[in-house]
Each structure stands twice: as structure tokens, then as C-alpha cells.
C-alpha positions as CSV (number, residue, x, y, z in Angstrom):
1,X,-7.9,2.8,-0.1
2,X,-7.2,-0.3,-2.1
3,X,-9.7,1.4,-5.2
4,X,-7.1,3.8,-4.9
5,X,-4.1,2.0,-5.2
6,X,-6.1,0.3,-8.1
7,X,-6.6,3.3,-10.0
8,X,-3.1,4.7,-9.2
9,X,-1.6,1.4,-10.8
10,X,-3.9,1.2,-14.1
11,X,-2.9,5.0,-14.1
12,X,1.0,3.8,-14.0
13,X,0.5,0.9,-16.4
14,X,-1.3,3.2,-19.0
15,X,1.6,5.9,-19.3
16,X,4.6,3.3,-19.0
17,X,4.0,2.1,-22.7
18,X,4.4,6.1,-23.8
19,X,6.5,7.3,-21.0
20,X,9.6,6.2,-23.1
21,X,13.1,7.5,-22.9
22,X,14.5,9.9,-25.6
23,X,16.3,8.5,-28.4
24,X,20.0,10.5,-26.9
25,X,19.3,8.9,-23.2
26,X,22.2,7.3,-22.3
27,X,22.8,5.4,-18.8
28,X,26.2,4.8,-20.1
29,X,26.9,8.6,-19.2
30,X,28.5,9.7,-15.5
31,X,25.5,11.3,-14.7
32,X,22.8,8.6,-15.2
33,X,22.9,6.8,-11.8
34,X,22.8,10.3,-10.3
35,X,19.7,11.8,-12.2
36,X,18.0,8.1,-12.2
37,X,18.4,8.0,-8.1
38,X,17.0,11.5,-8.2
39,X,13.9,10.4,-10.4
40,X,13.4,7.5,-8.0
41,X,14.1,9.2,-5.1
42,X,11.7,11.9,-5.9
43,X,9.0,9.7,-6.8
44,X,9.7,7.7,-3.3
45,X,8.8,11.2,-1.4
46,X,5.7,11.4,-3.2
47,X,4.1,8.2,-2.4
48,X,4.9,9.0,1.0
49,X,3.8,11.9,1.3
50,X,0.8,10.9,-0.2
51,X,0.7,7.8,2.9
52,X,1.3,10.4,5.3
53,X,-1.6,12.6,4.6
54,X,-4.1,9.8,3.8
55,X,-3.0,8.6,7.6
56,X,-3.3,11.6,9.0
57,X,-6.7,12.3,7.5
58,X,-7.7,8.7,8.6
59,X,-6.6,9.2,12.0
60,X,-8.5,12.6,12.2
61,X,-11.8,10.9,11.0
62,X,-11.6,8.2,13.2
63,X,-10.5,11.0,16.5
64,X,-14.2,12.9,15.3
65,X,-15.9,9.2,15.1
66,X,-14.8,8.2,18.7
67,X,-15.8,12.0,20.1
68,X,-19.1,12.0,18.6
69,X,-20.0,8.4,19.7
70,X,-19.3,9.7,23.9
């Protein structure tokens, strides 16, 4: 699990330097907090999605671990 977070945050920290914003991106514009909580927002269901399904996967191994060992 923690190799995992590891990779995921060299992963982040390799795109951030190119992952730059358009030269017309403006969060001056009515629209920017909107689209920005969107971004956020959508990036905030993955990751926990992602927790969910790792838990759940967890929790099914450990259910087969505990059968097999009785």
C-alpha cells in the first residue's frame, strides 16, 4: 500500500512540471472557480474510489484468510 502511494506521488510530481496551464487560462474569468472545483472535485472521487476498492479487495482477502485458517 505505501509502495503505492509512493509511486502514485513520484507519478504526480513527474507530470506537475509539464502539466502546465495554457497560455489563454484565466482564473480571473466567472467560470474558473466553477471548472477548477469540478477538476478538484473529480479528482477527489477518484482517489476514493480507488480507497474503496483497495478496502474492499483487502477486506475480501483477509474474509478468505480467516475461512481457510478454520
Amino acid at each position: 500500500m505505501k509502495k503505492m502511494i509512493g509511486i502514485g506521488s513520484l507519478m504526480l510530481l513527474a507530470i506537475a512540471n509539464t502539466a502546465q496551464a495554457h497560455p489563454g487560462h484565466d482564473h480571473g474569468d466567472w467560470t474558473s472557480p466553477l471548472t477548477h472545483g469540478i477538476l478538484f472535485a473529480s479528482i477527489a472521487a477518484v482517489i476514493a474510489t480507488a480507497c474503496y476498492v483497495m478496502n474492499q479487495a483487502q477486506q475480501k482477502h483477509s474474509r478468505a484468510k480467516k475461512k481457510d485458517d478454520h
